[in-house]
N, C-alpha and C positions, 0 to 999 in steps of 0.2 A: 613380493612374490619371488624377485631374481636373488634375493639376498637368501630365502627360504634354502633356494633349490643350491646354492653354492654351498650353504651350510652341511647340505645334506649328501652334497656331493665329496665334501673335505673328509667327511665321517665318514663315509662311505667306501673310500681309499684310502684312511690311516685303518681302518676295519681292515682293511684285504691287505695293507701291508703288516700288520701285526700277527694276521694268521697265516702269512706266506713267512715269516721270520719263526712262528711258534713251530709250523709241520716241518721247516726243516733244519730244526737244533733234533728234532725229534728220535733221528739214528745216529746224532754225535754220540763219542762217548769216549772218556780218556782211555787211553792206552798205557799200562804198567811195565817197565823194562822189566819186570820179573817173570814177566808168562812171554816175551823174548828168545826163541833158541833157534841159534846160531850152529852151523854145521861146514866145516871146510873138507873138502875129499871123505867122506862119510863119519867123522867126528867129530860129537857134538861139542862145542866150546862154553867150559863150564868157567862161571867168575873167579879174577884172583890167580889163572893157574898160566902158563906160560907154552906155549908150543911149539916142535920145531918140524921140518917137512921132511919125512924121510923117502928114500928112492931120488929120481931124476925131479926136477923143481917142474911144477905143472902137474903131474899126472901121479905123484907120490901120495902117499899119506901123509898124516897129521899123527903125531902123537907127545906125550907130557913130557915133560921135562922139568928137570931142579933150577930152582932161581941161582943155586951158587955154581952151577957147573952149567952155564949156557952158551949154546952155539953160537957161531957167526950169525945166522939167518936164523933168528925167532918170530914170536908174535904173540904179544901180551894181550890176553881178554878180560875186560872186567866192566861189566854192567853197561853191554850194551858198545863198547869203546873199543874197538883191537888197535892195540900201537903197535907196525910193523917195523 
């Protein structure tokens, strides 16, 4: 009879931990660097392109800039990555 009730009891808590691990994978869900957007002083940071701050540093804008002619102070964005 005590063997019964321990069986029933083991079963009884891999039961309740297998539906405590199932309800909450339940709202996981991967997240895609592509639906991702990134925004510095109100311009959005699009992949691949390069940025530099224009006005006083802090409170200026952001805007594009050529790979071959870059500023002292840039900022490179690409999926997800800014290299300052």
């Amino acid at each position: 009879m005590k063997l019964k009730k321990k069986v029933f009891g083991m079963l009884a808590a891999v039961l309740l931990m297998v539906t405590a691990v199932f309800i909450g994978t339940q709202g996981m869900g991967l997240v895609h660097a592509e639906t991702l957007k990134v925004s510095i002083n109100g311009t959005e940071l699009q992949d691949g392109k390069y940025y530099e701050f224009g006005g006083s540093r802090g409170s200026g804008t952001m805007s594009e800039c050529a790979p071959d002619s870059l500023p002292e102070v840039y900022i490179y964005y690409d999926a997800g990555v800014i290299e300052v």
